[in-house]
C-alpha positions as CSV (number, residue, x, y, z in Angstrom):
1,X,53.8,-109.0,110.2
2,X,51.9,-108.9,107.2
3,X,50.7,-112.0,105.1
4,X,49.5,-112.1,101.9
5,X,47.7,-114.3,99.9
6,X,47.3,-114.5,95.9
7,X,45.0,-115.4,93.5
8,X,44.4,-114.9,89.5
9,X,41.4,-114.6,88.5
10,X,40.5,-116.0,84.4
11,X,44.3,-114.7,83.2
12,X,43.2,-111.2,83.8
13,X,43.4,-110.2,87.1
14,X,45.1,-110.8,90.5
15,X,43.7,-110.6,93.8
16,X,45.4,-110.9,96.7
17,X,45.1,-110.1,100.8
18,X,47.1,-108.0,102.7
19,X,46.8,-108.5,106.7
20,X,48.6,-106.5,109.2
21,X,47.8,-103.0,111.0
22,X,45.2,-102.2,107.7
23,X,43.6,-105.4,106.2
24,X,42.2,-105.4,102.9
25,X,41.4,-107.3,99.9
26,X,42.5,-105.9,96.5
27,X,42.9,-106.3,92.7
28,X,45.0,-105.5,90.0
29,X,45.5,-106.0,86.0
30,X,47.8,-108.5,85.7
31,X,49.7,-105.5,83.6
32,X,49.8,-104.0,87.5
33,X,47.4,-101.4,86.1
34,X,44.8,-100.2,87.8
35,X,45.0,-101.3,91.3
36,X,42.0,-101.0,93.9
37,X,40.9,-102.3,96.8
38,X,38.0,-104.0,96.8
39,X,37.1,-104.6,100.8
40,X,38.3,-102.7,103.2
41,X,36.0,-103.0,106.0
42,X,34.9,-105.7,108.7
43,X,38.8,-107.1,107.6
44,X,40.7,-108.6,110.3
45,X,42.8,-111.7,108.7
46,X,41.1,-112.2,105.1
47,X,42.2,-115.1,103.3
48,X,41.2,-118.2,101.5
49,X,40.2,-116.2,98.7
50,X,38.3,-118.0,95.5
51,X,36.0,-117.3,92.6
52,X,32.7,-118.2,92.1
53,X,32.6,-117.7,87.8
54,X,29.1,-119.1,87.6
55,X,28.3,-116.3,90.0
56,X,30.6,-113.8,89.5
57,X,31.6,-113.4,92.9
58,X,34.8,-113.1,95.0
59,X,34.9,-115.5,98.2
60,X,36.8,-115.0,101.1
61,X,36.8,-116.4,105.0
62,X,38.3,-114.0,107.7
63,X,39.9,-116.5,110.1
64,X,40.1,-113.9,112.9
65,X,36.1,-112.3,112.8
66,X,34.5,-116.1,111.9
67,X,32.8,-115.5,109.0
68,X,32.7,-116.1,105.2
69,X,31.6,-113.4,102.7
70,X,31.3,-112.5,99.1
71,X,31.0,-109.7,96.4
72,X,29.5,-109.5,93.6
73,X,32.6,-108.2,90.2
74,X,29.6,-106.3,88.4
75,X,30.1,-103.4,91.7
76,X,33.4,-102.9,91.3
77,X,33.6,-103.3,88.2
78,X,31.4,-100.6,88.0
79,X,33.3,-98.5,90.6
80,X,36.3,-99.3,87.9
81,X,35.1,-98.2,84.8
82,X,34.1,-95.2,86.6
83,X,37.2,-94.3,88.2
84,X,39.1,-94.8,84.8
85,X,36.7,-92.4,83.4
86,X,37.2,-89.7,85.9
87,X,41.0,-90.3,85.5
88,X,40.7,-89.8,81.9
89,X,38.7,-86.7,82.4
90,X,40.5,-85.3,84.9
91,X,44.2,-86.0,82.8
């Protein structure tokens, strides 16, 4: 069974979990444009998601692993504008 948990981030984008066989945490435009996963490693059961906007971090606790971790939007951010660039090249 997979759960899912949701989360909008300042009216611009979602972010949500996906648990099951693959876990992962992920975001979208809230257009549904796009879509990438932001954490897909050390990911058992990733929830309780929340932003930090004084930091600019995403928050999440993995109920199954233990732990509590973070990332920092400036990376993927990063890892966005370049992969709409390639797209726009490669098109």
């Amino acid at each position: 069974m997979d759960l899912k948990v949701f989360l909008v981030f300042c009216g611009r984008y979602l972010f949500w979990s996906e648990w099951g066989f693959t876990s992962s945490i992920s975001r979208t435009g809230m257009d549904g444009s796009v879509r990438m996963t932001v954490i897909s490693t050390r990911l058992a059961w990733p929830n309780a998601l929340t932003v930090d906007y004084d930091t600019n971090k995403l928050w999440w606790g993995d109920a199954h692993l233990d732990y509590i971790e973070s990332v920092t939007f400036l990376l993927f951010i990063l890892i966005l504008y370049l992969t709409v660039v390639f797209e726009a090249v490669g098109n």
